[in-house]
Structures are given as C-alpha cells and as structure tokens.
C-alpha positions in Angstrom: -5.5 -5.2 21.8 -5.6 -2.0 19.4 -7.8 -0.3 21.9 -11.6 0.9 21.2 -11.6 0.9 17.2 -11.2 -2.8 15.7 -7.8 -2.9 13.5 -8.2 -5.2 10.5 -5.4 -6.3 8.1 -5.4 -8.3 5.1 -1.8 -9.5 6.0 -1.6 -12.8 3.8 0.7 -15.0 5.8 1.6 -15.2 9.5 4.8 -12.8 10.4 8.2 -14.3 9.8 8.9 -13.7 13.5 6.8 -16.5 14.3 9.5 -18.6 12.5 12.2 -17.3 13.7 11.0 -17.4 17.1 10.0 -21.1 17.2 14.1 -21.5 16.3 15.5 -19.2 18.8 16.4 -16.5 16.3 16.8 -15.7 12.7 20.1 -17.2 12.3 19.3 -20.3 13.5 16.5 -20.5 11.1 18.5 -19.9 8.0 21.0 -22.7 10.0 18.2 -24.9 10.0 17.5 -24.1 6.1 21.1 -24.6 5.1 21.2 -28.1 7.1 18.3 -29.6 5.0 19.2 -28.2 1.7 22.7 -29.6 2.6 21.0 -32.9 3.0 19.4 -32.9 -0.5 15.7 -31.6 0.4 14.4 -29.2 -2.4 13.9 -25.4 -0.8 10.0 -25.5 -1.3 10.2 -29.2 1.1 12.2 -26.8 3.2 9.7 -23.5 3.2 7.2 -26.5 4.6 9.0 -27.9 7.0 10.3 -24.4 9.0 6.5 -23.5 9.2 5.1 -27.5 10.2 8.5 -26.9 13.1 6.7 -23.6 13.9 3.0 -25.6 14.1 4.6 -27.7 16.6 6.8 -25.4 18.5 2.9 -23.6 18.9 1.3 -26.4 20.3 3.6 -27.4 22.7 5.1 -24.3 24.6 3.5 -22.1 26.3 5.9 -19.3 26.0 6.5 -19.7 22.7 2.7 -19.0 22.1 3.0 -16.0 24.5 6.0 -14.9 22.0 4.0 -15.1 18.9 1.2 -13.1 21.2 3.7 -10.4 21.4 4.6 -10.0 18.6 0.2 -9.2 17.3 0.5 -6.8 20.8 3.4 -5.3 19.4 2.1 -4.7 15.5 -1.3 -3.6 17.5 -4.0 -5.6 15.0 -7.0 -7.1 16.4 -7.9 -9.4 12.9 -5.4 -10.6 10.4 -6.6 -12.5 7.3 -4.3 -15.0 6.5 -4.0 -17.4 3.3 -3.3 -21.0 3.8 -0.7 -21.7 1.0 1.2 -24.5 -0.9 5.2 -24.0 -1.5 6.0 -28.0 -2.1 6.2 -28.8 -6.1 5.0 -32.5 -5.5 1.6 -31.5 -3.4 -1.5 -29.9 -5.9 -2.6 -26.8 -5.2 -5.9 -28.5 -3.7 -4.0 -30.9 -1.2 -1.5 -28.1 -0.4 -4.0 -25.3 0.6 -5.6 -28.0 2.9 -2.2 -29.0 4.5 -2.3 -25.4 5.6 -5.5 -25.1 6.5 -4.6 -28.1 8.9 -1.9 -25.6 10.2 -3.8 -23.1 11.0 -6.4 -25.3 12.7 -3.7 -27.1 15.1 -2.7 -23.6 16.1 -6.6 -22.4 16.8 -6.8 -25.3 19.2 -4.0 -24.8 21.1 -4.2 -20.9 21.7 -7.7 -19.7 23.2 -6.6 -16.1 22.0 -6.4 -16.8 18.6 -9.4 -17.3 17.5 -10.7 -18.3 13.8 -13.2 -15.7 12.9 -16.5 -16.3 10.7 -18.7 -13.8 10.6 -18.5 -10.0 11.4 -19.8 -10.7 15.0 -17.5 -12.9 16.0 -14.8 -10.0 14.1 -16.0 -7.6 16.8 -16.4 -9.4 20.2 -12.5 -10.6 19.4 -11.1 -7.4 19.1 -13.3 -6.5 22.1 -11.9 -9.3 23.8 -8.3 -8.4 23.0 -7.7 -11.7 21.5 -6.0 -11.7 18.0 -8.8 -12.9 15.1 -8.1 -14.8 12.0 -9.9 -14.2 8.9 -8.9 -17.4 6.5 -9.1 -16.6 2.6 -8.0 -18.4 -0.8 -6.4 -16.5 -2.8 -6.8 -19.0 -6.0 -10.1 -20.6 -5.5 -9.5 -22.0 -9.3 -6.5 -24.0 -8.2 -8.1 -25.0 -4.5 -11.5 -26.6 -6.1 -9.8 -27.9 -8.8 -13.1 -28.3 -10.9 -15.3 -28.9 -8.0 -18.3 -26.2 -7.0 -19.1 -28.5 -3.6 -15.1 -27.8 -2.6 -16.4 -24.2 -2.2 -18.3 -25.9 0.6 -15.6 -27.5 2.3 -13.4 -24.6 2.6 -16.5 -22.4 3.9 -16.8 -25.2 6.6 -13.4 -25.4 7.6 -13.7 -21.5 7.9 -12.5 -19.8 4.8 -14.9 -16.8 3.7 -12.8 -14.2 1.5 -12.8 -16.3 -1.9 -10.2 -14.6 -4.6 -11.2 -15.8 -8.3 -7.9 -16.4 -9.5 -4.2 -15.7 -8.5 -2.2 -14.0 -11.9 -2.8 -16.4 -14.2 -5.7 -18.0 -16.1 -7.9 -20.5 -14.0 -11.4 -22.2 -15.1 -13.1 -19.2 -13.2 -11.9 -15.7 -14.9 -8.3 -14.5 -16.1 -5.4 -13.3 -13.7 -3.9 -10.0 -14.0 -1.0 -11.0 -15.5 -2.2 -13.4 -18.2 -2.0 -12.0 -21.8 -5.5 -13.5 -22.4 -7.3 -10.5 -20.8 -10.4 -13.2 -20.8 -13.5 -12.0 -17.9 -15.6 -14.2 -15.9 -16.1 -18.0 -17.1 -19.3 -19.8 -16.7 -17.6 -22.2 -14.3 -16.9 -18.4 -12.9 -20.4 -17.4 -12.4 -21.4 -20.7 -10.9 -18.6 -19.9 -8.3 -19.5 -16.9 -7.6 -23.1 -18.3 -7.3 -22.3 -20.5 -4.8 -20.2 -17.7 -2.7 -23.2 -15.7 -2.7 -25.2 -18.4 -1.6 -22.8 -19.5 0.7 -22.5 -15.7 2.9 -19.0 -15.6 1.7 -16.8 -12.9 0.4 -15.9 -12.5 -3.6 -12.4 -11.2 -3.9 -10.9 -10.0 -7.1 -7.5 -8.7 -5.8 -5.6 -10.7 -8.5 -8.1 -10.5 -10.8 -7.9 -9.1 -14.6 -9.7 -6.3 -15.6 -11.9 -7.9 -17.8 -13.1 -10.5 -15.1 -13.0 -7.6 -12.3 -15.4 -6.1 -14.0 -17.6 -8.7 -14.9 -17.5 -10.2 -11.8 -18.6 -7.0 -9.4 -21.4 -6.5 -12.1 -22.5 -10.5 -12.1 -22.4 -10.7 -8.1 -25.7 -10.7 -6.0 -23.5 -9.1 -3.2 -20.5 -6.7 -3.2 -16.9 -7.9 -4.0 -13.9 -7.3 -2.3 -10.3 -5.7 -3.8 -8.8 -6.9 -0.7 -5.2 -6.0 -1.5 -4.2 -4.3 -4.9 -2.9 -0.5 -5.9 -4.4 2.3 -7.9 -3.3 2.6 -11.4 -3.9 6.2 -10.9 -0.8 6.4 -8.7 1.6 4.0 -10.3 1.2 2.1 -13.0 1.3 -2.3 -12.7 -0.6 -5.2 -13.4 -1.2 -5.6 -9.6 -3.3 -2.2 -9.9 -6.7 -1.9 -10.6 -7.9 0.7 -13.1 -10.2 3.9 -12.6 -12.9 2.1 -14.5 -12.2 -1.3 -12.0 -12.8 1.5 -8.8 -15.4 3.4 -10.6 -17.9 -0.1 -10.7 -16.7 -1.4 -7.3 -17.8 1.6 -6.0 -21.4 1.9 -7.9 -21.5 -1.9 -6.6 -21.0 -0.6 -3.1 -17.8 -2.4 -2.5 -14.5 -2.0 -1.1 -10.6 -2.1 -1.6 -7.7 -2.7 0.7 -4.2 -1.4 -0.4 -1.3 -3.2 0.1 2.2 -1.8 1.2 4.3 -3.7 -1.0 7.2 -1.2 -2.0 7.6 -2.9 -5.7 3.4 -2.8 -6.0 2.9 0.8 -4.4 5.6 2.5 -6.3 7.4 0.2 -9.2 10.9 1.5 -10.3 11.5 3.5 -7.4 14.2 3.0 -4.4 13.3 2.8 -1.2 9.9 4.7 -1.8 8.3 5.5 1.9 4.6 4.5 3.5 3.9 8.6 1.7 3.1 6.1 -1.2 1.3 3.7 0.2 -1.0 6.6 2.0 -1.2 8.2 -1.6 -3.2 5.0 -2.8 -5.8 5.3 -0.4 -6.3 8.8 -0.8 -6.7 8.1 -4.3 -9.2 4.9 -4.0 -11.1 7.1 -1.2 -11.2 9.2 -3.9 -13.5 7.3 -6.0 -14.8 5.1 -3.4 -15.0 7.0 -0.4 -13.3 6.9 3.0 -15.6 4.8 4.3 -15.0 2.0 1.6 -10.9 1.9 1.8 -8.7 -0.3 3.8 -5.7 -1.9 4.5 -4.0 -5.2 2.9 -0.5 -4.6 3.6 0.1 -8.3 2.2 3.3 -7.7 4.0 5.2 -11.0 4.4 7.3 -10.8 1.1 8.8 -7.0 2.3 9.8 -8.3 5.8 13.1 -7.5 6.7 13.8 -10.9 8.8 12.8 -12.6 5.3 15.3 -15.6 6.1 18.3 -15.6 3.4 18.0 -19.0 2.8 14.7 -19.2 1.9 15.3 -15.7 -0.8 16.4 -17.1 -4.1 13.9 -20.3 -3.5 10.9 -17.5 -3.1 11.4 -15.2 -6.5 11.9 -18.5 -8.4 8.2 -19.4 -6.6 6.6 -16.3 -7.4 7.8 -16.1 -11.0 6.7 -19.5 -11.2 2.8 -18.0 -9.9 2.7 -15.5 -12.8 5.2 -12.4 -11.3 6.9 -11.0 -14.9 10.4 -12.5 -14.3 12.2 -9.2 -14.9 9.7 -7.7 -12.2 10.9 -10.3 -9.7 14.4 -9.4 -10.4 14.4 -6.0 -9.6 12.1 -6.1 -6.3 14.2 -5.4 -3.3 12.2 -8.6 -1.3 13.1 -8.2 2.6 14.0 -4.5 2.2 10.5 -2.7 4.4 8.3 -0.1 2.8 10.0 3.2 5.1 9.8 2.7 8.9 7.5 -0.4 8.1 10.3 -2.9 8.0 9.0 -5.9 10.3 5.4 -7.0 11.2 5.7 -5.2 14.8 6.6 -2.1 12.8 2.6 -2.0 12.0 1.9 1.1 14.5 4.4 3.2 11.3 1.2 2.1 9.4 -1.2 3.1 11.5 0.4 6.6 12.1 0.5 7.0 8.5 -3.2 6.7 8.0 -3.7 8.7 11.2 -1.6 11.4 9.5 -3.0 11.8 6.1 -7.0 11.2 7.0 -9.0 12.7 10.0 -9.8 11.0 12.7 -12.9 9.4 11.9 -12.0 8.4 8.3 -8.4 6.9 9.9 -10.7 4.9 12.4 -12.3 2.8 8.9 -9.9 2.6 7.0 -7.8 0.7 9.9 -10.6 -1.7 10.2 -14.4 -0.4 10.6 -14.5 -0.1 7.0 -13.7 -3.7 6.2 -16.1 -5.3 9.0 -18.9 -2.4 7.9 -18.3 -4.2 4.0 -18.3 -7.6 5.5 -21.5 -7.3 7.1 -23.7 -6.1 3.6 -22.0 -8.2 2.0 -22.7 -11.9 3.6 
C-alpha cells in the first residue's frame, strides 16, 4: 500500500471515519448518538454501540469494507496497532477488552485484506501484499488479567503481543505515570514480564512511571518498547519519559514511538504544528539513535471528525483513567496536530519525517525501525 518501505503506526484505535462511514456521514452519527442518549442510555453504552453498528455494517457490505480500505490507502500505512478497549461503566476492564477483541476478530474474518498480524514475518509479507496489518496490544495488562499470569496466555492466543504494564494509574504490576506513588516494578510485575518474555511478546512501558520504566527495561530478558510517549527534553508532562528513561532504553537496545498528540507534544501551546512532533524524534534519536525511533501518533483523540456527541462523555472517560482533570480541560480534543487533522491526513506525517531526517533514517522511523525492534525482541 505505502510502496517498497513497510509504514508502521502505533495508532491506538481504528479511525473515526470508520464510524462515520458505517452511518452515512458524521452528522448522522452524532444523530444516532443524540437518539440513544435521548432514550436514557448512558454515553459510554452509546461509545459501544456506534462501534458494535460499525462491526456489523463491516461484515455485511462489501462497500462499506472497500470504504474503510480507502480510507488505510488514503492515510498510506501498511500496519496499524490497535488497542481493544472498554468505554461501558458496568463491563470490567477484563470482560471489556475481550468484547473488543471479539470486534476486531469479526472484522479479520470478514475482510481478507486486513489481516491480524503476529510476528514480524507476517508484518512484512502484509505490507508486501498491500493488505492493511493489525498489530493488537493492551494498553493495561494490570486491569485485563485482573490477577491472573495464564490471562497473559489468552490474550497472546487471541493475538495480542505489545503488552503495556500499566495505563496512568497504579495496577498490581508497576505504577502509572500519573500516580503520586512513584512505586517501580511489583513482583506480580516481574512475573508478568516473565511470562511476556517467555511468551515472544512485546513489553511496553508507554504509560509507565519512571520508577517502574526503569526497572522494568533493566529486569526484562528482551528489550522493551516506549511505543507512544514524548521527550521530557522537549516539553515537559507526565506522558514524557525522562533522559534517564531514554538513556537505559537505549543501553537495553530498545525503542520509542512518539505520539502526535498536540496536548502531549507541546502542553500549553495553541495549535502547535507536526515541527513539534518532528522535534521529539530528533531528540529520542538523539539518545537512541535513528534507527531505534518511530512513530505512535495515538491519534484517535486529535481527530477532527471526533463526533460532538460523544466529546464531553470522552474527557469525563479519560479523567476518569488517570488524565489530571485541569489537563483534560484545556486540551483542544478534535482540533489536529497542523495539517494532520484526520487519519487520511497521515501522508502530512510522513512528509514531516521525510523533511527533517535523510532518507534512509525517514525510511525506519516510518516503520523498519519498529519491525527491526520487533524481531530481537520476541
């Protein structure tokens, strides 16, 4: 699809567009939202049910599933690595990742050009194919075991392989980076990260605390992953990890993907430009090396087709998750990072990188470097 060079993107969550193409357009959607919430069901029942109509919409049309293939052609990434999620209060965390897992499943069955992707083989001969590859991850594996080292298991047979420790908060494997408890790895921790190991799967600590960042790329057999964070060299915020965080990664021959999240990249400022997202990975290249730096635009939350309806519902949800309320506030959600304002506005991304690194050090960072990581470390 992106041509010779495999294009990888840690993107968190299927585009919006796929939404708001399964209801004929974005104001229909936010109709749609309005007309349950009307009938009493609570906005994270509704978040479920727009994405279960989407699921459905997917498996029976063919042109929708041609529409949602555009839209991948049009944003030019070969491998996305996605996060099944739970928004509805009454479902655990456990229950609720695996309702989306189920999503993603009914979708791999019913399109033989999106393919669920394992390994770093199977990464490759997808984007040589020109079929669109999907990398599942957790992005709280404390929450989705719930206490249980064999659940690691289960979600490494149903496909997932990039395993974040924690999401913000505390969990019973290590401390989030926004929990005042600045606690490192647990025991329960290292037993997890045992089993990962064991396993051939990836050990991400994105949302991770310093403390357990730390001990947890200096307890792992195998490298660990910062799939998506920021460089506190650049800009200050608890989503960015430190120069002593990217010093051990990179003695631990690991790797870091930046993420293009305006209120993440560059906190405080308006309307800062994909300049700052670039500055990031100059920096982490920096300490890393080009050939160690990525992308994890974890874009979703920036998308300017971000239905209205769904808005106030999704900063209450991410406060609730660990976000510092007054953070939350603040973040112009559904505004786009510069030219970078809907999922097919990936190519600005692209050009970026392309513009600040030469040619061969653009080419990994938009993806060699990622499955080059994978493959020493499973």
């Amino acid at each position: 699809m992106a041509g010779e060079h495999p294009v990888f993107d840690y993107a968190a969550s299927a585009p919006w567009q796929q939404v708001i193409e399964a209801y004929g357009g974005l104001e229909e959607l936010n109709g749609a939202v309005a007309e349950m919430a009307a009938e009493g069901k609570p906005k994270d029942e509704c978040w479920e049910a727009v994405w279960d109509h989407e699921v459905r919409r997917f498996e029976r049309s063919a042109a929708f599933r041609e529409a949602v293939r555009g839209v991948y052609a049009n944003a030019g990434v070969d491998l996305v690595s996605v996060t099944p999620w739970t928004h509805d209060a009454a479902t655990g965390e456990r229950a609720g990742q695996r309702r989306d897992l189920a999503r993603w499943q009914a979708r791999f069955d019913a399109a033989d050009w999106l393919r669920k992707v394992t390994s770093p083989a199977e990464a490759r001969e997808v984007a040589a194919d020109g079929d669109v590859g999907v990398v599942l991850n957790t992005q709280n594996l404390g929450g989705a075991i719930d206490g249980s080292l064999d659940t690691i298991d289960v979600l490494y047979n149903e496909g997932v392989r990039l395993f974040q420790l924690t999401y913000n908060y505390q969990n019973l494997l290590g401390t989030g980076c926004n929990d005042p408890s600045e606690g490192g790895l647990s025991t329960f921790g290292r037993a997890a990260v045992d089993r990962i190991n064991e396993l051939g799967g990836v050990v991400d600590v994105s949302h991770c605390g310093k403390r357990t960042t730390l001990d947890t790329i200096e307890y792992s057999e195998d490298p660990v992953a910062v799939t998506h964070a920021t460089c506190e060299g650049v800009s200050p915020h608890y989503r960015g990890k430190s120069d002593e965080e990217l010093a051990a990664l990179a003695a631990a021959d690991g790797y870091m993907g930046v993420v293009t999240l305006p209120w993440f990249i560059a906190p405080g400022r308006d309307q800062p430009t994909l300049d700052v997202f670039v500055e990031h990975l100059a920096y982490a290249s920096g300490v890393l090396g080009t050939d160690s730096v990525g992308v994890g635009t974890d874009f979703f939350p920036a998308d300017t087709r971000f239905p209205d309806e769904l808005l106030d519902y999704y900063e209450d949800h991410i406060i609730e998750l660990g976000f510092d309320p007054e953070d939350v506030r603040d973040r112009h959600i559904a505004a786009g990072v510069g030219e970078f304002r809907t999922y097919e506005d990936w190519p600005a991304v692209r050009e970026a990188v392309e513009n600040r690194f030469p040619e061969s050090a653009a080419r990994g960072i938009l993806g060699e470097n990622f499955l080059s990581f994978w493959e020493r470390a499973s």
